[in-house]
C-alpha positions in Angstrom: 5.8 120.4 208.7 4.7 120.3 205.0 1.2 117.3 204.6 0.1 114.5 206.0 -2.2 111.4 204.2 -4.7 109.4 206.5 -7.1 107.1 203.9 -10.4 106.2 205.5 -11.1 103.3 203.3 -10.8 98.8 202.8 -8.3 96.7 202.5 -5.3 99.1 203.4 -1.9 98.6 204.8 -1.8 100.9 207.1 0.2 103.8 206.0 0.0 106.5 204.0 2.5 108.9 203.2 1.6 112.6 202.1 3.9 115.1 200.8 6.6 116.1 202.9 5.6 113.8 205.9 7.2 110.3 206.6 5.0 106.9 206.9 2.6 107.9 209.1 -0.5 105.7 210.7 -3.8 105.4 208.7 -7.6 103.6 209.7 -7.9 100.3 208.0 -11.0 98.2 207.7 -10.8 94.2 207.0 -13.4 94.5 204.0 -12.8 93.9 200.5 -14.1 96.0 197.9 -15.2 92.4 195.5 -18.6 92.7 194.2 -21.3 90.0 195.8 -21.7 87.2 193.9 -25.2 86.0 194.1 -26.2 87.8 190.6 -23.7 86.2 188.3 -25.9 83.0 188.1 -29.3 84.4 188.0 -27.7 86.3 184.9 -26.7 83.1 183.3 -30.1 81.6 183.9 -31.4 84.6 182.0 -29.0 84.4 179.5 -30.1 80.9 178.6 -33.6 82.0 178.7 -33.5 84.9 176.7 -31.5 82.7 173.6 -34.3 80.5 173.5 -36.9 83.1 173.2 -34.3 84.8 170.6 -34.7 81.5 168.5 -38.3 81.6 168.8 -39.2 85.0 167.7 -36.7 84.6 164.7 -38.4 81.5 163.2 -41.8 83.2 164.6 -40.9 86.2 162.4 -40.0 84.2 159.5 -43.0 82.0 159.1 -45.5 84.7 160.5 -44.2 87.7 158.5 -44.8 89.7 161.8 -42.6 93.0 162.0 -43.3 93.1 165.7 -42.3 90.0 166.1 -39.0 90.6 164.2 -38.4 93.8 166.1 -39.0 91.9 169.3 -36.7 89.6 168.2 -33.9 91.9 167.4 -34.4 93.7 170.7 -33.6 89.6 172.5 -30.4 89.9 170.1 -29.1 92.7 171.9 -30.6 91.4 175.9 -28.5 88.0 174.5 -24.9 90.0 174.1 -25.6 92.6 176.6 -26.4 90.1 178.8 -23.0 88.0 177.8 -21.2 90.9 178.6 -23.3 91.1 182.0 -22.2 88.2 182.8 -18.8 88.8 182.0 -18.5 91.8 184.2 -19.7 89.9 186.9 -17.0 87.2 186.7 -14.6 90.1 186.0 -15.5 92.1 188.6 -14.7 89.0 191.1 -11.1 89.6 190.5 -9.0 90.8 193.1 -6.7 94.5 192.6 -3.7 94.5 191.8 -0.8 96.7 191.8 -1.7 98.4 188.4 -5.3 97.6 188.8 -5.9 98.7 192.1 -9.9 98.4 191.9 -9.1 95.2 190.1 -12.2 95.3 187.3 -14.6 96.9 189.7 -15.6 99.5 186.5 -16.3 96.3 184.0 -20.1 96.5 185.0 -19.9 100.4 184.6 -18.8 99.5 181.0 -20.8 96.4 180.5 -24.2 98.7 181.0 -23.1 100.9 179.0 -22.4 99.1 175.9 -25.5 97.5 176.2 -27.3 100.7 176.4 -25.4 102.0 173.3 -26.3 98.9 171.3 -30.3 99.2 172.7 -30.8 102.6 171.7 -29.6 101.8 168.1 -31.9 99.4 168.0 -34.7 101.6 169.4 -34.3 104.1 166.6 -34.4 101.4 164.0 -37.4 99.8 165.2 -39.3 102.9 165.4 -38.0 104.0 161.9 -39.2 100.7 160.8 -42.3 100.7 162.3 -43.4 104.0 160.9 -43.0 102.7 157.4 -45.3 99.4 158.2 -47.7 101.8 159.4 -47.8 103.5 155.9 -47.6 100.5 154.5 -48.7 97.4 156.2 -48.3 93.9 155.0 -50.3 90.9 155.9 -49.5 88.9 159.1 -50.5 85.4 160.1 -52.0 86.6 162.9 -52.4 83.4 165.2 -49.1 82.4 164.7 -47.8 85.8 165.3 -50.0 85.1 169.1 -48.4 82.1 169.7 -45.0 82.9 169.1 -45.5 86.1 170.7 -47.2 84.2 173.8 -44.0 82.1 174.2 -41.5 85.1 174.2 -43.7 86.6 176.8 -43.6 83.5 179.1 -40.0 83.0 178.7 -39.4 86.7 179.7 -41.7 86.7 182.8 -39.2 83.6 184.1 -36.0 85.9 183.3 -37.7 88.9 185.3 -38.8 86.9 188.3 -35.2 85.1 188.4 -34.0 88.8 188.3 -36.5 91.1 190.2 -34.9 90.2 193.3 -31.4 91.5 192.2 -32.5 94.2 190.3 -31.0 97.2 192.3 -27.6 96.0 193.2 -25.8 97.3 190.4 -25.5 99.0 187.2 -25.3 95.8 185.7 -28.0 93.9 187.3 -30.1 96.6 186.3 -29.4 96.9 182.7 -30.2 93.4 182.4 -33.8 93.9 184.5 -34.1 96.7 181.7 -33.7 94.7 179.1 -36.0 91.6 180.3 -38.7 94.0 181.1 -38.8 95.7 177.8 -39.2 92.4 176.0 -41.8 91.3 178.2 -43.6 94.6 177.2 -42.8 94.0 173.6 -44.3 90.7 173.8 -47.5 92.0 175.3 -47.6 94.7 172.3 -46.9 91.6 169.9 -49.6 89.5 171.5 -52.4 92.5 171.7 -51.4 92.9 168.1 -51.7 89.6 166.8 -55.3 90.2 168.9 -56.4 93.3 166.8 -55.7 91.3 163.6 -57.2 88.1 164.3 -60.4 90.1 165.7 -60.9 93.7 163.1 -58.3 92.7 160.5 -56.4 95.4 161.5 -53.0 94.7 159.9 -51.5 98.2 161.4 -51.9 96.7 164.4 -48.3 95.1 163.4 -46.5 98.2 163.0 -48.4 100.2 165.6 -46.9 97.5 168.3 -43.8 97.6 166.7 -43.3 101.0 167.4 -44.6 100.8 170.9 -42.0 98.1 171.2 -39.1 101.3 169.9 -41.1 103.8 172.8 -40.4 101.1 175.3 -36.8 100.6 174.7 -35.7 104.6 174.1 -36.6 106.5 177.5 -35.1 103.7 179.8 -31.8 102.9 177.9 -31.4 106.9 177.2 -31.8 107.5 181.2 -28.9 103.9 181.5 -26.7 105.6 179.4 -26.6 108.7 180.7 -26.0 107.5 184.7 -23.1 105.4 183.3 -21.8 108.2 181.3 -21.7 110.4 184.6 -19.5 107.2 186.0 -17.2 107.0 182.9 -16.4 111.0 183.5 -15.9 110.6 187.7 -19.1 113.3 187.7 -20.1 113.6 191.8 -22.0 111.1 192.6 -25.6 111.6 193.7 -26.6 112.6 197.5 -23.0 114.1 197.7 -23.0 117.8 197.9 -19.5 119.0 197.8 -20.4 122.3 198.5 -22.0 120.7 202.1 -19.3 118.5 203.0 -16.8 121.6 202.5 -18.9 123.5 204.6 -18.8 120.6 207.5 -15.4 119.8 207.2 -14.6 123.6 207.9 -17.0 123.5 210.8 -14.5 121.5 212.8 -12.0 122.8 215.2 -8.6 123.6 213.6 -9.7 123.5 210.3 -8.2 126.4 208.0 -9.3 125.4 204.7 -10.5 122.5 202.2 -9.2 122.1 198.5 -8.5 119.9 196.3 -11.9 118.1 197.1 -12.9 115.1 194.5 -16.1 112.8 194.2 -16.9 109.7 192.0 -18.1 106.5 191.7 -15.6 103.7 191.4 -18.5 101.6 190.4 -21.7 100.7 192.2 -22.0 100.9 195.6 -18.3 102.6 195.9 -18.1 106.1 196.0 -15.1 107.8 196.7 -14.1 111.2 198.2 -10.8 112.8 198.6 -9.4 116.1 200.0 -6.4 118.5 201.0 -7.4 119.8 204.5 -5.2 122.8 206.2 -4.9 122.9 209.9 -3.3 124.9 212.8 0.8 124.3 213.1 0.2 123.0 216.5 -1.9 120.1 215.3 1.3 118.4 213.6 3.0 118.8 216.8 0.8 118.1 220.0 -0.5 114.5 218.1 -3.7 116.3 217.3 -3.9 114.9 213.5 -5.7 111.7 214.6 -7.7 112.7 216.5 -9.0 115.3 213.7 -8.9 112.3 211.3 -11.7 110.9 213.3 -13.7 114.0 213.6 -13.6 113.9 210.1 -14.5 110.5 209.2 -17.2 111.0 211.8 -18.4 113.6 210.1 -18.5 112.2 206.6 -20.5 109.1 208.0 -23.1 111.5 209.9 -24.0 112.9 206.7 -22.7 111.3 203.9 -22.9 108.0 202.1 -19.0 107.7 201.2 -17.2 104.1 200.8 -13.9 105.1 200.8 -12.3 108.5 201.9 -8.3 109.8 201.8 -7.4 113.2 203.3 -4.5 115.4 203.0 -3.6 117.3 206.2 -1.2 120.1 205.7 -0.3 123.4 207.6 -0.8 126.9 206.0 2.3 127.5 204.9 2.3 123.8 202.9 -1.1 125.1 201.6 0.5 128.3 200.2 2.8 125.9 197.9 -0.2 124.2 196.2 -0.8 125.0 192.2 -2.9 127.6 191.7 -5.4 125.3 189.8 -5.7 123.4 192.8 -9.3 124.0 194.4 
């Protein structure tokens, strides 16, 4: 008997077929890997909010000569199309899978974030860059316009954070947009405690000092965005899976000869995935013991690990002798 394939996993048919084994029973579950839905218009109320503020920080900019406001400003530009892009990833990610898109756009928010993070933390270096120079060099402000317009982008980004607070930790997406919302509303404290400091000492640094306070703000968070949906893009294990323990359990059942070929990632959000080859005794292919093993398996896996969607391999020794060598 060469291998046998039993997927632990959603929305499957049913049968499987490994290598050198016919059609042979799998576990199905009636649940669908779609996204929920509940964020997509939260993220277009935000949207809407955060292009008003956008239009109000530019003409606040222009009439107030404020740097921090036009840095605040640029920083809403990039909330207004990383949030058009979070909001098509939702609607995307609604799509059902297909034949050649068999997570059907599942990965659009994993991209979505990350585009938006790429775009912030240019925009974080130039601000900072920027605000170094006003610091040197500081031009006049008019301060109490600079506080009103900054007091409006602040009140507009308190409403997108409380439409999104709720939602926040659902997905990569969702949480690049909370990112984003937050940041401006701590930019537009910065701008307003600025505009403070130069209506109360004259202190027309104050511009440039919040300005680059505004840069700190955005580079930490976007850098640590980036870098988690990097580790998606490149199918790196996903966290609280320890390969090296769920090797060890698998080989801790009865019959169990080996584990290789054994693969973690993240599909997206909220759908990890695991597969592996397992070897077991001959005489499980032939007294109906595969199963039953399946189970122990699964069982396993769910005792001790948070894993959405699981497909295992079994084969017999002498199947496991003909894998490639750079099979692990």
């Amino acid at each position: 008997m060469g291998a046998q394939g039993y997927e632990h996993g959603h929305e499957h048919d049913g049968t499987d077929r490994g290598h050198g084994g016919g059609a042979v029973g799998g576990h199905a579950h009636g649940h669908s890997h779609l996204p929920p839905d509940g964020a997509r218009g939260r993220l277009v109320a935000v949207l809407a909010v955060s292009v008003t503020i956008l239009a109000v920080e530019v003409v606040g900019a222009v009439v107030s000569g404020s740097l921090a406001l036009l840095a605040d400003a640029g920083h809403v530009l990039t909330d207004v199309a990383g949030l058009g892009l979070a909001v098509a990833a939702a609607t995307l990610a609604r799509r059902p899978a297909t034949d050649r898109r068999t997570w059907g756009f599942r990965r659009a928010e994993v991209l979505a974030a990350a585009a938006q993070a790429a775009v912030l933390l240019a925009v974080g270096v130039f601000v900072v860059v920027e605000a170094l120079r006003r610091l040197v060099d500081p031009p006049a402000v008019d301060a109490p316009l600079m506080l009103a317009f900054g007091g409006v982008g602040l009140l507009g980004n308190l409403v997108g954070l409380a439409l999104l607070v709720g939602r926040r930790g659902e997905n990569l997406n969702t949480r690049a947009a909370f990112l984003e919302v937050l940041n401006d509303a701590l930019g537009s404290v910065a701008v307003v405690l600025a505009a403070l400091a130069v209506l109360a000492g004259g202190w027309l640094r104050a511009d440039g000092a919040a300005s680059l306070v505004i840069g700190l703000l955005i580079l930490p968070r976007t850098w640590k965005l980036l870098r988690e949906t990097v580790d998606v893009l490149l199918e790196t294990t996903p966290k609280g899976v320890d390969l090296a323990e769920v090797r060890s359990h698998v080989l801790g059942l009865p019959h169990v000869l080996g584990v290789h070929d054994l693969h973690a990632s993240t599909v997206a959000t909220g759908l990890p995935v695991l597969s592996a080859h397992v070897v077991v005794d001959d005489a499980c292919f032939h007294d109906g013991h595969v199963p039953r093993l399946l189970d122990e398996v699964q069982a396993c896996l769910a005792g001790h690990f948070d894993v959405e969607h699981s497909t295992f391999q079994f084969e017999s020794a002498a199947h496991a002798d003909h894998e490639h060598a750079a099979h692990h």
